[in-house]
PDB file of N, CA, C and O in Angstrom:
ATOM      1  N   UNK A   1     -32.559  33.935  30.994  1.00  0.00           N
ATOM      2  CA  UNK A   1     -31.422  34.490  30.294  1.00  0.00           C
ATOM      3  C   UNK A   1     -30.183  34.369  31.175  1.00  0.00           C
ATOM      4  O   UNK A   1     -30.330  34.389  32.397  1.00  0.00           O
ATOM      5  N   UNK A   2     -28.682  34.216  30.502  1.00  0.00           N
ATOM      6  CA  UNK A   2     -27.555  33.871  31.229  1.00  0.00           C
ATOM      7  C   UNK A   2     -27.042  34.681  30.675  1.00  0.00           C
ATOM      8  O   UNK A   2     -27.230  34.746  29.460  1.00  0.00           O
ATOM      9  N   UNK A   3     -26.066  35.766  31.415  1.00  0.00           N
ATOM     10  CA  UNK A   3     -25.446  36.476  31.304  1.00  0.00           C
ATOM     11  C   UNK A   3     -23.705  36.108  31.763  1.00  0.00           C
ATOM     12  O   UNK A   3     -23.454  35.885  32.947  1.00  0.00           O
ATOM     13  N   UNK A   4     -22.741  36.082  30.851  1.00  0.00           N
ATOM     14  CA  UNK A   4     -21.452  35.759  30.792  1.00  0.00           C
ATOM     15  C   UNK A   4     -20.192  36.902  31.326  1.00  0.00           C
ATOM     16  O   UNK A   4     -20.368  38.029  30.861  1.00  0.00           O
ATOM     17  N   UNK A   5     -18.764  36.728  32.377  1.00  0.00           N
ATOM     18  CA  UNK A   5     -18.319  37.310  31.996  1.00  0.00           C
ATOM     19  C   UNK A   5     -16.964  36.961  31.257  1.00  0.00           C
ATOM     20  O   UNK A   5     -16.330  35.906  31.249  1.00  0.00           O
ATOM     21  N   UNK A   6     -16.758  37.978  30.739  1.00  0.00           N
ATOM     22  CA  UNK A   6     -16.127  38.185  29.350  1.00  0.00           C
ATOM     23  C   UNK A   6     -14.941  38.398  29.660  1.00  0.00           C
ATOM     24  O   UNK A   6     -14.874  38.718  30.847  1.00  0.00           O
ATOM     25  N   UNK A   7     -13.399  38.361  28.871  1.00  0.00           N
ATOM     26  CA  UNK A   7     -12.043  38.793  29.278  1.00  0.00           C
ATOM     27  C   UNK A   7     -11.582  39.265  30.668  1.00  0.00           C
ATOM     28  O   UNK A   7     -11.354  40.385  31.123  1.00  0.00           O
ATOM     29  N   UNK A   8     -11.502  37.623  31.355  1.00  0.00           N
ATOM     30  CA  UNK A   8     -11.193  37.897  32.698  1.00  0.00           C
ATOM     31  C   UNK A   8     -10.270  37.424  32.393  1.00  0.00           C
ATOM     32  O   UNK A   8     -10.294  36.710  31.390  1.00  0.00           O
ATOM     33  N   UNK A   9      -9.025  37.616  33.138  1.00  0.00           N
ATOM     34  CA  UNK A   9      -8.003  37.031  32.992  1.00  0.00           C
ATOM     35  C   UNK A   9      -7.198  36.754  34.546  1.00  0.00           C
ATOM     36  O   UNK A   9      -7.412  37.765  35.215  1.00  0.00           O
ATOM     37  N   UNK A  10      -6.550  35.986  35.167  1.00  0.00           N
ATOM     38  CA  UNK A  10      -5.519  35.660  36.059  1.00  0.00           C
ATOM     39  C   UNK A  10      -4.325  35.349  36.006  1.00  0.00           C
ATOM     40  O   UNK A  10      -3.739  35.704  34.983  1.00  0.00           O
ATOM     41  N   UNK A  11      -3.861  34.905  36.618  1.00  0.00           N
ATOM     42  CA  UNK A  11      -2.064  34.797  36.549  1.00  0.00           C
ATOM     43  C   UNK A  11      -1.445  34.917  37.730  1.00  0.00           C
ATOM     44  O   UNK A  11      -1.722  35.920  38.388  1.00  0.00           O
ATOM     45  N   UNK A  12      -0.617  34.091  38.200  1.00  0.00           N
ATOM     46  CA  UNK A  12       0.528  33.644  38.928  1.00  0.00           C
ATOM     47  C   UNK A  12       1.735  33.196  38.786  1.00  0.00           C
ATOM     48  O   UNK A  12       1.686  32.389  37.858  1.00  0.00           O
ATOM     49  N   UNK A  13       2.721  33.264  39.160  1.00  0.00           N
ATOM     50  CA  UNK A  13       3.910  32.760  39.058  1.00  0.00           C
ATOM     51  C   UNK A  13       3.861  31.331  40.115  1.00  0.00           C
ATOM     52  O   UNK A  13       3.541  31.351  41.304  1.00  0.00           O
ATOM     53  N   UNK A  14       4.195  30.348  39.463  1.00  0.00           N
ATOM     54  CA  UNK A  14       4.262  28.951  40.003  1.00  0.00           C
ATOM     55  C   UNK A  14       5.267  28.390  39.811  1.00  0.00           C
ATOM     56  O   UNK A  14       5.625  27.940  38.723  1.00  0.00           O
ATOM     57  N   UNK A  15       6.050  28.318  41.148  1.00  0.00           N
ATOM     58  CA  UNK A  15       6.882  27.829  41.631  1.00  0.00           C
ATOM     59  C   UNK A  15       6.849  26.449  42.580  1.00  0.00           C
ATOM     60  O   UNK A  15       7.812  25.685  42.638  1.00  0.00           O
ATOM     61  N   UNK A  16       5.654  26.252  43.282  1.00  0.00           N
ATOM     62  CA  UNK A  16       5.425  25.303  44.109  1.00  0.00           C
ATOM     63  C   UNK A  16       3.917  24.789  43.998  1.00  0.00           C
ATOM     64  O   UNK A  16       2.936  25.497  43.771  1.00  0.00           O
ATOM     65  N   UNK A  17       3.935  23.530  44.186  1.00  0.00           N
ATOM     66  CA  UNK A  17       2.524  23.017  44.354  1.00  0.00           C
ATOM     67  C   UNK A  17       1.483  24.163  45.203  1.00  0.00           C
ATOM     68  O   UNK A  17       0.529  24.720  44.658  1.00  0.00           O
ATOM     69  N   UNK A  18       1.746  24.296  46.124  1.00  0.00           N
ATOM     70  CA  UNK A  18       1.194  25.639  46.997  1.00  0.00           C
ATOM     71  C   UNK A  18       0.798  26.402  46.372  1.00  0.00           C
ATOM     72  O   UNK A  18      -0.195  27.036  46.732  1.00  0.00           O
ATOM     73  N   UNK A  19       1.617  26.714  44.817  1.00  0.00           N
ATOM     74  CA  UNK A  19       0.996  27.840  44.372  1.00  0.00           C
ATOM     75  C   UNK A  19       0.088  27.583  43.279  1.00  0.00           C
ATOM     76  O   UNK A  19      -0.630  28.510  42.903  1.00  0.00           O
ATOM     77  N   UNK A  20       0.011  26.343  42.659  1.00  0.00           N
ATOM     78  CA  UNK A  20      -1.151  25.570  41.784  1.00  0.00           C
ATOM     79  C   UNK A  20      -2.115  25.408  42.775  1.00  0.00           C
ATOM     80  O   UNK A  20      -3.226  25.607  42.285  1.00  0.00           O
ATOM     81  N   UNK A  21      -2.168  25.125  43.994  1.00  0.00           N
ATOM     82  CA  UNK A  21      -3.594  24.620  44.660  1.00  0.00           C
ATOM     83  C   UNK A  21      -3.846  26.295  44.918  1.00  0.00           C
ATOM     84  O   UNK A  21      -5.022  26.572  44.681  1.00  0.00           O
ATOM     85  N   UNK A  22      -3.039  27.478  45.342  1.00  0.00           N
ATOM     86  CA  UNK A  22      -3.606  28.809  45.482  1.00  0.00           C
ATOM     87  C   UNK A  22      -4.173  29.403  44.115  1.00  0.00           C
ATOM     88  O   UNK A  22      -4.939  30.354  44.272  1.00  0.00           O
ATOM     89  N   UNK A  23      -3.908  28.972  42.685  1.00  0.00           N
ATOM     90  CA  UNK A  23      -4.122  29.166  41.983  1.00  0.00           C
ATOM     91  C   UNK A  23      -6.301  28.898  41.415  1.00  0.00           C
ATOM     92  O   UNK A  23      -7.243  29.523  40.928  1.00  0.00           O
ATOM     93  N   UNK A  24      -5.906  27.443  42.009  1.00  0.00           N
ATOM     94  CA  UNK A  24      -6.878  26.508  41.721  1.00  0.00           C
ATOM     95  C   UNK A  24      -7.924  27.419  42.367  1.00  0.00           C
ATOM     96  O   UNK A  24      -8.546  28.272  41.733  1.00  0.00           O
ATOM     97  N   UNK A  25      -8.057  27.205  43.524  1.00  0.00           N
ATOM     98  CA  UNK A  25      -8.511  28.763  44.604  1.00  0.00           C
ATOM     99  C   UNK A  25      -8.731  30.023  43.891  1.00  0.00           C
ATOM    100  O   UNK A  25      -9.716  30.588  44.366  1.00  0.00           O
ATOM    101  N   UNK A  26      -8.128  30.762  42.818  1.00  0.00           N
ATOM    102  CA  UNK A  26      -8.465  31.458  42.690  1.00  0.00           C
ATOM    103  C   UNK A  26      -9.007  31.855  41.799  1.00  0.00           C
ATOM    104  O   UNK A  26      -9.218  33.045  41.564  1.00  0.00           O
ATOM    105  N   UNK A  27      -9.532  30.343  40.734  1.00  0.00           N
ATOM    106  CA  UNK A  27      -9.975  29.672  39.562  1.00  0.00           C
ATOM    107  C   UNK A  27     -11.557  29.746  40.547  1.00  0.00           C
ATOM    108  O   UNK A  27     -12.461  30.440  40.083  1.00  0.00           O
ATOM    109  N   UNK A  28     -11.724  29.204  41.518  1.00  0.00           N
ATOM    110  CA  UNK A  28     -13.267  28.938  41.839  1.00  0.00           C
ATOM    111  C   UNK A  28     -13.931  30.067  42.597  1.00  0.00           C
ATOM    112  O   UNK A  28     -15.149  30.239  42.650  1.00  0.00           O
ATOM    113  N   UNK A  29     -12.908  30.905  43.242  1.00  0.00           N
ATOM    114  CA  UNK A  29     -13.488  31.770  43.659  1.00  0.00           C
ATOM    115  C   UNK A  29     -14.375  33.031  43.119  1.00  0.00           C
ATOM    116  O   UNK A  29     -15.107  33.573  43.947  1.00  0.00           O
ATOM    117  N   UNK A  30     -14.352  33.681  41.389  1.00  0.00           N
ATOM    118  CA  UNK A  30     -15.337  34.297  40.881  1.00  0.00           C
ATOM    119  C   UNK A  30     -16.287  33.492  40.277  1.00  0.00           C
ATOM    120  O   UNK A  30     -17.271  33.960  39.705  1.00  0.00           O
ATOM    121  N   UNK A  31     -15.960  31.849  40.406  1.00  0.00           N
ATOM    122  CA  UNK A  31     -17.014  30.917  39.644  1.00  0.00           C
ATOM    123  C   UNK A  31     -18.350  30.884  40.755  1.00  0.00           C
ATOM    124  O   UNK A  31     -19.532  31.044  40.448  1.00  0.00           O
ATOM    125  N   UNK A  32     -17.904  30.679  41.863  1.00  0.00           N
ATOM    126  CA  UNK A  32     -18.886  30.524  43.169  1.00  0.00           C
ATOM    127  C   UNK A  32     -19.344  32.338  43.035  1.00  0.00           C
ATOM    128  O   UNK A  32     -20.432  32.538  42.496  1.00  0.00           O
ATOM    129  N   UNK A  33     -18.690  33.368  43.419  1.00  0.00           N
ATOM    130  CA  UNK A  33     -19.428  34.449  43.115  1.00  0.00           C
ATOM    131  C   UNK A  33     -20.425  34.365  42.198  1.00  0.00           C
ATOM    132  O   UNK A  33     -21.553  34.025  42.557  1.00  0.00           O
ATOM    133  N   UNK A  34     -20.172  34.630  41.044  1.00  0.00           N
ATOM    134  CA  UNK A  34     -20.632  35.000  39.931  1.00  0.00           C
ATOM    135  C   UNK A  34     -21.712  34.083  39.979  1.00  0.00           C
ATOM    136  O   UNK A  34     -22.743  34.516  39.465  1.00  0.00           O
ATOM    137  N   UNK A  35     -21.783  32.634  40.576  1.00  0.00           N
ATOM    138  CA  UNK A  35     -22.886  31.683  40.247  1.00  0.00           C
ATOM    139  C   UNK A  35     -24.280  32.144  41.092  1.00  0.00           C
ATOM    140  O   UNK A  35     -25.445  31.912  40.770  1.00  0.00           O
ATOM    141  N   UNK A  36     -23.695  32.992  42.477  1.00  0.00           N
ATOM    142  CA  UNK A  36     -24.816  33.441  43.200  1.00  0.00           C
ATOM    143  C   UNK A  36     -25.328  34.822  42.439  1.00  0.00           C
ATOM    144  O   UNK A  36     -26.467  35.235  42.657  1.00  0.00           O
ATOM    145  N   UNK A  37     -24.648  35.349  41.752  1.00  0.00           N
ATOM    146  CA  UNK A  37     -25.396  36.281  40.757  1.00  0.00           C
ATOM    147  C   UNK A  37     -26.320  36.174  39.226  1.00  0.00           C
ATOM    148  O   UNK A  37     -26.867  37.044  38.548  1.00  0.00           O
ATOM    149  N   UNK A  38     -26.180  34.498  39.047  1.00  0.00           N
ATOM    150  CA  UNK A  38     -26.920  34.239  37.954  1.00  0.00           C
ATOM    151  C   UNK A  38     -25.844  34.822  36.904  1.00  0.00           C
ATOM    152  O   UNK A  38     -26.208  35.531  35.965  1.00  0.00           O
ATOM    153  N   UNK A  39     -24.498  34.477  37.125  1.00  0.00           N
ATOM    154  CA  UNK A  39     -24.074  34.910  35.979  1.00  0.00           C
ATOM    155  C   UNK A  39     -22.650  33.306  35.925  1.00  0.00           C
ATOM    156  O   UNK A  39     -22.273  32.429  36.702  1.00  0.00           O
ATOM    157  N   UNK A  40     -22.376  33.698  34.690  1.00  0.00           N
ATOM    158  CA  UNK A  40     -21.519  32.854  35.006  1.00  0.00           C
ATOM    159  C   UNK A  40     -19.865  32.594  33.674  1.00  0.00           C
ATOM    160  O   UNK A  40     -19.776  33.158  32.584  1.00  0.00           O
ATOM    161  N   UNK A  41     -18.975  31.758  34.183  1.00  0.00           N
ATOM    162  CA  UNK A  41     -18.047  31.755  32.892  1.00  0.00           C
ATOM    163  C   UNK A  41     -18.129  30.323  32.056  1.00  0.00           C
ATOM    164  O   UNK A  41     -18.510  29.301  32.627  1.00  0.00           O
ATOM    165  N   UNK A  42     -17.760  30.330  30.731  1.00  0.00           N
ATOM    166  CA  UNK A  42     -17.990  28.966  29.926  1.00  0.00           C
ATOM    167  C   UNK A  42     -16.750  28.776  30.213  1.00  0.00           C
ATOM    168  O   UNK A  42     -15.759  29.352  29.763  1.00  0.00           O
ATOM    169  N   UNK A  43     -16.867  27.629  31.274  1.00  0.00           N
ATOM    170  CA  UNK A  43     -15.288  26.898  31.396  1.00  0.00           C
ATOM    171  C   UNK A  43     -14.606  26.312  29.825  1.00  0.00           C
ATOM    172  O   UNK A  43     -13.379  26.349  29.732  1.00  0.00           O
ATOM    173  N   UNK A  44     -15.224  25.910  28.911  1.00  0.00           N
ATOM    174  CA  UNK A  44     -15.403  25.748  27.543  1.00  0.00           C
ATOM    175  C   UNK A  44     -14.340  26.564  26.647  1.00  0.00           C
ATOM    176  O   UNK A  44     -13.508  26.148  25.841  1.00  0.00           O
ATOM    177  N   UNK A  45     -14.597  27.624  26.988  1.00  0.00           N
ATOM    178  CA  UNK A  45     -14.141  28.958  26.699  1.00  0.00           C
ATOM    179  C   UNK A  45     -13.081  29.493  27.153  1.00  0.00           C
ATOM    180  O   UNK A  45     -12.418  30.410  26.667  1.00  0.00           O
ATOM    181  N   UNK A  46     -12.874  28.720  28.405  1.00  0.00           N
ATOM    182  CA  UNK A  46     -11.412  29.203  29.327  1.00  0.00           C
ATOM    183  C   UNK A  46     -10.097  28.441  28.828  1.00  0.00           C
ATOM    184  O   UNK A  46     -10.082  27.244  28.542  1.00  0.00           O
ATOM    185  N   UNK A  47      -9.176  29.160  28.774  1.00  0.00           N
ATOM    186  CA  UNK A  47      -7.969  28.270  28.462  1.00  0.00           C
ATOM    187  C   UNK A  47      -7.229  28.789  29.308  1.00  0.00           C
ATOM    188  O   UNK A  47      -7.389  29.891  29.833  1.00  0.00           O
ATOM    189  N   UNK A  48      -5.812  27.528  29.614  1.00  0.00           N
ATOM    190  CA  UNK A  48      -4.561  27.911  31.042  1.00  0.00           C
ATOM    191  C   UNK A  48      -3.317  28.253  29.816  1.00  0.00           C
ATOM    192  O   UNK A  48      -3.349  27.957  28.622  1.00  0.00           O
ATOM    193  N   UNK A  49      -2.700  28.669  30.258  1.00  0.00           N
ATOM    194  CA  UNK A  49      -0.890  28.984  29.309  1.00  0.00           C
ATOM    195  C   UNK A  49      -0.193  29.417  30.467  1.00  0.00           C
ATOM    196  O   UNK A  49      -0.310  30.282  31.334  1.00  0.00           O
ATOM    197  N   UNK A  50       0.769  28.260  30.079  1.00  0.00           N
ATOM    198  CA  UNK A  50       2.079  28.566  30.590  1.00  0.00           C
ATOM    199  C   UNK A  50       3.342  28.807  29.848  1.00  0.00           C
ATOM    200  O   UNK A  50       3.945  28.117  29.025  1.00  0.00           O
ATOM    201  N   UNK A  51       3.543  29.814  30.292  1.00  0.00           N
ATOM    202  CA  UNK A  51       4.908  30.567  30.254  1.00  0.00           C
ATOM    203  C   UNK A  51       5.979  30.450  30.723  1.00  0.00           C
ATOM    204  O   UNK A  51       6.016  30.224  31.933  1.00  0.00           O
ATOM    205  N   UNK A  52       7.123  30.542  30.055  1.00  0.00           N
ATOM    206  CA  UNK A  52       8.142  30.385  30.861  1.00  0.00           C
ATOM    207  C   UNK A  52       9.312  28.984  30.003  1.00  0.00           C
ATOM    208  O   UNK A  52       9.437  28.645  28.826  1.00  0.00           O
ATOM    209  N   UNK A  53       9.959  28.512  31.270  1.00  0.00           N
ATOM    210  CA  UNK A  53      10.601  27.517  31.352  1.00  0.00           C
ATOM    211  C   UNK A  53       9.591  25.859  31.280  1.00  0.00           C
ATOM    212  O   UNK A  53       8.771  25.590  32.157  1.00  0.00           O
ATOM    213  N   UNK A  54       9.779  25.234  30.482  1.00  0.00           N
ATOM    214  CA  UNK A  54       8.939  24.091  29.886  1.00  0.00           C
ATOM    215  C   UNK A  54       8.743  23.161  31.334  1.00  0.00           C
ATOM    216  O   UNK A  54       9.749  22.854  31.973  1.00  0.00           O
ATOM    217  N   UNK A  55       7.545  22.793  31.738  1.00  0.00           N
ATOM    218  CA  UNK A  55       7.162  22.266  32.999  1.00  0.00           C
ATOM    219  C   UNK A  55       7.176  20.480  32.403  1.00  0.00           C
ATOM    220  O   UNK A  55       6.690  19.993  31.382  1.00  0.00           O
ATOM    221  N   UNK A  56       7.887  19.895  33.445  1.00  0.00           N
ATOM    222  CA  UNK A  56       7.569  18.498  33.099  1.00  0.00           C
ATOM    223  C   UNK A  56       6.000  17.701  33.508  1.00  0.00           C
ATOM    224  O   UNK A  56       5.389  16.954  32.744  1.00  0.00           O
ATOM    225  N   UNK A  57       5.567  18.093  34.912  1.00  0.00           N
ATOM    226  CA  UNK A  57       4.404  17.929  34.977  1.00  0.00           C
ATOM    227  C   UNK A  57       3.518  18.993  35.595  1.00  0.00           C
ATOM    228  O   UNK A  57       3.393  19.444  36.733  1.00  0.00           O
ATOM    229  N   UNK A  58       2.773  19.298  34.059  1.00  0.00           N
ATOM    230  CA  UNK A  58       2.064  20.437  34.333  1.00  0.00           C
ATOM    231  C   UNK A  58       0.578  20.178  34.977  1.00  0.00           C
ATOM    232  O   UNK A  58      -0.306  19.368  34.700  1.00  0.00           O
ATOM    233  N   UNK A  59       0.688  21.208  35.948  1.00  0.00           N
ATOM    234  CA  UNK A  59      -1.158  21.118  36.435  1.00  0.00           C
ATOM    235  C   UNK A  59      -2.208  21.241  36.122  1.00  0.00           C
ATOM    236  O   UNK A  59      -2.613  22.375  35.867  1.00  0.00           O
ATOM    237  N   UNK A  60      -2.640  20.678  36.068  1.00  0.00           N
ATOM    238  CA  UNK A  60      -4.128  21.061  35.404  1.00  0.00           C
ATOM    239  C   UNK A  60      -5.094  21.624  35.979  1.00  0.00           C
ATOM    240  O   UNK A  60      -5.180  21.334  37.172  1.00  0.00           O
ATOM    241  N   UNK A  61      -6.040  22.485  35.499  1.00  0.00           N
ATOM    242  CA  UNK A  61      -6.840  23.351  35.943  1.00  0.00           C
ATOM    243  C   UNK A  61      -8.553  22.841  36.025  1.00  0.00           C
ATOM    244  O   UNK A  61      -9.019  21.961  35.301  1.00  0.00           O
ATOM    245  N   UNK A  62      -9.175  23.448  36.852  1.00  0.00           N
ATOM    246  CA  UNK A  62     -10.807  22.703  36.482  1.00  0.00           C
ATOM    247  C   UNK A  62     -11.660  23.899  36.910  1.00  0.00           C
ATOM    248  O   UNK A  62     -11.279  24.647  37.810  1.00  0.00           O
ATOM    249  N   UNK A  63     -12.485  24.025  36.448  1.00  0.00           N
ATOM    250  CA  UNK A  63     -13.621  24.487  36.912  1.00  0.00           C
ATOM    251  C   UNK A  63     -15.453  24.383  36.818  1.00  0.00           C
ATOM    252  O   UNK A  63     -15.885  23.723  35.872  1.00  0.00           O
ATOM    253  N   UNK A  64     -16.154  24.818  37.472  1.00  0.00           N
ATOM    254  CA  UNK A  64     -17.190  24.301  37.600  1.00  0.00           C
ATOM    255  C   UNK A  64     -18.246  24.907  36.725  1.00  0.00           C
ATOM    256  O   UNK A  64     -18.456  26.117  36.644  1.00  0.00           O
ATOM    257  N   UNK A  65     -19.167  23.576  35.803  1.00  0.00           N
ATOM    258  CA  UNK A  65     -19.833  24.040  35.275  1.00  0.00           C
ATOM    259  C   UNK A  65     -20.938  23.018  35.662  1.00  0.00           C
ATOM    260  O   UNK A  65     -21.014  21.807  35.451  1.00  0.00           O
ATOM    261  N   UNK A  66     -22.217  24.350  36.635  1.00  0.00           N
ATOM    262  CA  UNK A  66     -23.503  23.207  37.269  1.00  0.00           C
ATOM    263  C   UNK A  66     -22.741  22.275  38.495  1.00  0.00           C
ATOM    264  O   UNK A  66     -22.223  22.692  39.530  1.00  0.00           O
ATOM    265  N   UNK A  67     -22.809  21.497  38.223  1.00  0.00           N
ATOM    266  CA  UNK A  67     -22.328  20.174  39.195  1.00  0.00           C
ATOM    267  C   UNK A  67     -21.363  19.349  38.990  1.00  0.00           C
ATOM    268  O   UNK A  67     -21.009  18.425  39.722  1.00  0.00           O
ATOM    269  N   UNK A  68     -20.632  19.900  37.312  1.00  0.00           N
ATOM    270  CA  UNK A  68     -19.265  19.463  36.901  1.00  0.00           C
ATOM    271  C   UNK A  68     -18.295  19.821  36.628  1.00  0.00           C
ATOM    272  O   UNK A  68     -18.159  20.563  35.654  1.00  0.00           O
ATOM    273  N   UNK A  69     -17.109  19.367  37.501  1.00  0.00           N
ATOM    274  CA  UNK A  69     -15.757  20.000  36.835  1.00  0.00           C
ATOM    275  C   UNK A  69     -14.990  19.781  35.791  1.00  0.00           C
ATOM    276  O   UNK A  69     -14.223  18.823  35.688  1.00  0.00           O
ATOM    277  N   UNK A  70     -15.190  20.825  34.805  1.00  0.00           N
ATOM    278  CA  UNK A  70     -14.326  20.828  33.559  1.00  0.00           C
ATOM    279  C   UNK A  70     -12.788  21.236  33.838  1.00  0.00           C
ATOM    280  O   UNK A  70     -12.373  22.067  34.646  1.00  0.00           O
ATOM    281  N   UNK A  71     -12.110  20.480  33.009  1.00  0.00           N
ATOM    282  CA  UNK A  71     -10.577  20.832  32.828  1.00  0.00           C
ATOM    283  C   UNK A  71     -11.119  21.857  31.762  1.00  0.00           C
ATOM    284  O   UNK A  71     -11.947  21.921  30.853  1.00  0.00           O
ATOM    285  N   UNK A  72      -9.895  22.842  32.585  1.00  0.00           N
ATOM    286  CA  UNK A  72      -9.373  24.115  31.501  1.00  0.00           C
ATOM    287  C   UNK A  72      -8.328  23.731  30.482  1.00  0.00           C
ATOM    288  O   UNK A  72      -7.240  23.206  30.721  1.00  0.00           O
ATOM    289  N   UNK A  73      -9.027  24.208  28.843  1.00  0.00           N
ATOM    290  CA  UNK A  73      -7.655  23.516  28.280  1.00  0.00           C
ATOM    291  C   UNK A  73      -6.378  24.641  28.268  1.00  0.00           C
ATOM    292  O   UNK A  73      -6.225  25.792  28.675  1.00  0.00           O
ATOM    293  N   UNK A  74      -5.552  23.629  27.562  1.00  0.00           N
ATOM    294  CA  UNK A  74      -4.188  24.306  27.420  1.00  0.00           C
ATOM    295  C   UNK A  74      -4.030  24.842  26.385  1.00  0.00           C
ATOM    296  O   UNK A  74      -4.687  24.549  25.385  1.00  0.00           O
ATOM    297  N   UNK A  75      -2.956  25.903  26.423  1.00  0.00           N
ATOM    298  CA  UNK A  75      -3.002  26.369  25.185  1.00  0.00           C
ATOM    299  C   UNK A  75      -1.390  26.773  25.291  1.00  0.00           C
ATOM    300  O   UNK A  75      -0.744  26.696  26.336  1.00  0.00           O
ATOM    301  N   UNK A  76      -0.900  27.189  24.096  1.00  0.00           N
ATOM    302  CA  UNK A  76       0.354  27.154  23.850  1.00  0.00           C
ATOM    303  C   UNK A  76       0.063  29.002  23.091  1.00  0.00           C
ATOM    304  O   UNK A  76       1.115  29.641  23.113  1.00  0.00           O
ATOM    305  N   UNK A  77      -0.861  29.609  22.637  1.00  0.00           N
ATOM    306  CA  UNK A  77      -0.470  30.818  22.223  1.00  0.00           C
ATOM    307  C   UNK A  77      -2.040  31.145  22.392  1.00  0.00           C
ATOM    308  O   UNK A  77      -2.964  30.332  22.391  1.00  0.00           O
ATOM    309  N   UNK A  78      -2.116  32.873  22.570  1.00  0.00           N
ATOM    310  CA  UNK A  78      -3.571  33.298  22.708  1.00  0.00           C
ATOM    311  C   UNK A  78      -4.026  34.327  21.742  1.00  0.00           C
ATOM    312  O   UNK A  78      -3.061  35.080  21.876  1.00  0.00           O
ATOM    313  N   UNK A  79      -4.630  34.802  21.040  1.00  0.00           N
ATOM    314  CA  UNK A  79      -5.032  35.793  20.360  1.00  0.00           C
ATOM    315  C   UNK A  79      -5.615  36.742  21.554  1.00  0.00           C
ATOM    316  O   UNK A  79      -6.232  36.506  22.592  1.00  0.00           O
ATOM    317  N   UNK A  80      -5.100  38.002  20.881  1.00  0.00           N
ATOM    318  CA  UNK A  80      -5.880  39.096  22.237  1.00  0.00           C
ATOM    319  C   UNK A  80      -7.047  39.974  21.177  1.00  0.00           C
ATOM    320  O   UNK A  80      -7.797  40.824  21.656  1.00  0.00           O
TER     321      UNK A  80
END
């Protein structure tokens, strides 16, 4: 049995590459937790939004599912 967690959410203000790769960082860091607990998130399931002022090249996000990194998709609006 796999147990999921549910409405996690993050967020940063990105201003600099520095802060997409600290970001990225802080995208894998409850994935690696959570994986030594037998639990885990459906990268599937995850979406990135950005806010703000319209980015010309936006970053993309990944995370790990097993032994592969999925891009997080994008999204333009979220239902809560």
């Amino acid at each position: 049995m796999r147990m999921f967690a549910d409405d996690t959410k993050l967020w940063t203000c990105i201003r600099s590459e520095a802060d997409s790769v600290s970001l990225q960082k802080d995208l894998d860091r409850p994935v690696e937790w959570l994986n030594e607990l037998h639990l885990g998130f459906n990268p599937k399931k995850c979406k990135v939004m950005h806010i703000g002022q319209p980015l010309q090249n936006v970053t993309k996000y990944f995370m790990s599912e097993g032994s592969t990194k999925v891009e997080v998709q994008g999204v333009d609006v979220e239902k809560t």
